[in-house]
C-alpha positions in Angstrom: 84.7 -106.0 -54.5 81.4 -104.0 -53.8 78.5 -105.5 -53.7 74.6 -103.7 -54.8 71.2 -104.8 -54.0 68.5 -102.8 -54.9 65.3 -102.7 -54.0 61.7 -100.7 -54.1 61.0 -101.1 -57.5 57.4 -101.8 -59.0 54.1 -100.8 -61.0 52.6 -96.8 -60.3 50.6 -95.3 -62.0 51.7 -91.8 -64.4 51.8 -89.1 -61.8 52.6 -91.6 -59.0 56.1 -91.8 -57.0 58.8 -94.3 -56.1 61.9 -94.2 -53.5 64.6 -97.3 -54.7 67.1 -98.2 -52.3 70.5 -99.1 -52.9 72.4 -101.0 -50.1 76.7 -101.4 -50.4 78.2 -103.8 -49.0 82.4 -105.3 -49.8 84.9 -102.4 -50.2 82.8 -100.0 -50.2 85.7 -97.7 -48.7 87.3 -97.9 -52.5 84.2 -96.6 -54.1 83.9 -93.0 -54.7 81.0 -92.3 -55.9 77.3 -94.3 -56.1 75.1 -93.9 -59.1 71.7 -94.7 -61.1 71.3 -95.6 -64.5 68.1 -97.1 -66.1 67.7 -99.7 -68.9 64.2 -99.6 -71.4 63.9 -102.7 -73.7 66.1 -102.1 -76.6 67.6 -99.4 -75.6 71.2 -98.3 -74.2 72.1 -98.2 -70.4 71.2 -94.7 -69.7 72.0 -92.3 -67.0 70.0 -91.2 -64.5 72.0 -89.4 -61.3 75.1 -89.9 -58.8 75.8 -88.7 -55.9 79.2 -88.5 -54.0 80.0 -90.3 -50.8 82.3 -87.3 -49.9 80.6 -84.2 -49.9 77.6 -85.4 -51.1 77.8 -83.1 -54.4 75.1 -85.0 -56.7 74.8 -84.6 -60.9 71.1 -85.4 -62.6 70.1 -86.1 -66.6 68.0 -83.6 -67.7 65.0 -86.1 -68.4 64.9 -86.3 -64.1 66.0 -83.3 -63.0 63.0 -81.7 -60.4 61.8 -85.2 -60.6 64.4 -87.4 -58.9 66.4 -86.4 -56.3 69.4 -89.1 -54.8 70.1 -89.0 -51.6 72.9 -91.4 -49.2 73.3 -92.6 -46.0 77.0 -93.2 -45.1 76.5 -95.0 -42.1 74.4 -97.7 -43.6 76.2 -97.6 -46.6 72.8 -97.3 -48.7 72.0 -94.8 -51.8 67.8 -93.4 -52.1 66.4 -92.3 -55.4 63.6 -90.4 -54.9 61.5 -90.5 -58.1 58.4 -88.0 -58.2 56.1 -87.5 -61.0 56.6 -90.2 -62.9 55.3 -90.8 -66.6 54.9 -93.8 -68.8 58.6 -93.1 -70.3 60.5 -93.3 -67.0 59.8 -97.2 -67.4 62.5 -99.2 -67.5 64.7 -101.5 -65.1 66.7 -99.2 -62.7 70.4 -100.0 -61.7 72.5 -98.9 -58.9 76.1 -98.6 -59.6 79.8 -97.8 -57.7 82.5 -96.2 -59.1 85.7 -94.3 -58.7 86.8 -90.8 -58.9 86.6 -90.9 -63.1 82.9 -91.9 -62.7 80.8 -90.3 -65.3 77.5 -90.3 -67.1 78.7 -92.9 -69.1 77.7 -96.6 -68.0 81.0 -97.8 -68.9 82.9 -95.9 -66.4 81.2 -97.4 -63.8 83.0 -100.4 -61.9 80.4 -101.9 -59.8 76.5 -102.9 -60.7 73.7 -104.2 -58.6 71.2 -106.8 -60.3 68.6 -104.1 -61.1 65.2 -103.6 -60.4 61.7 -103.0 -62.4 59.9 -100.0 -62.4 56.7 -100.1 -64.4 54.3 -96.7 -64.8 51.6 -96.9 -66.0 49.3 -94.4 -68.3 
C-alpha cells in the first residue's frame, strides 16, 4: 500500500500561483511513477502531469503545459506541482496519485490516490 497526503491548496486570484505538495509514504518502492489529476464539479477526473521516480522523465496536458511544471524529491519521498498563471478554469480539487509502469493519462490506470485538495481562483 502507498499512502498520499496532499497539501498547499487554496483561494488565488486569476494570474496568481500555487506549489501543491504530495508526500508518499507505504511501498512507495512498488510505485513507478507519481502523478496529478484535477476534479471540477461535474466533471471527469482529468489529467494534469506525472513525473517518473526513475529518471525523472515528466508528461503535461496541454491545458498546463508552460503553466505547471512537477517536480520530486526522492529522498523525501514527496511530488511538487508548480502551478503559475492560473485562471478561473484551472479550479477544481487537485489529486496526487501513484502508479506503475502502465500508468497513463487516464485516471483509471492509476493505483494509488491521496484525499485531494482545493484549489480555488478566482477572477
Amino acid at each position: 500500500q502507498v499512502q498520499l497526503v496532499e497539501s498547499g491548496g487554496g483561494l488565488v486570484q486569476a494570474g496568481g500561483s500555487l506549489r501543491l505538495s504530495c508526500a508518499a509514504s507505504g511501498r512507495t518502492s512498488s510505485s513507478y511513477a507519481m502523478g496529478w489529476f484535477r476534479q471540477a464539479p461535474g466533471k471527469e477526473r482529468e489529467f494534469v502531469t506525472f513525473i517518473r521516480w526513475s529518471g525523472g522523465s515528466t508528461y503535461y496536458a496541454d491545458s498546463v503545459k508552460g503553466r505547471v511544471t512537477i517536480s520530486r524529491d526522492n529522498v523525501n519521498n514527496t511530488v511538487y506541482l508548480q502551478m503559475n498563471s492560473l485562471k478561473p478554469e484551472d479550479t477544481a480539487v487537485y489529486y496526487c496519485a501513484a502508479g506503475g509502469i502502465f500508468s497513463s493519462t487516464s485516471y483509471r490506470s492509476w493505483n494509488y490516490w491521496g484525499q485531494g485538495t482545493q484549489v480555488t481562483v478566482s477572477s
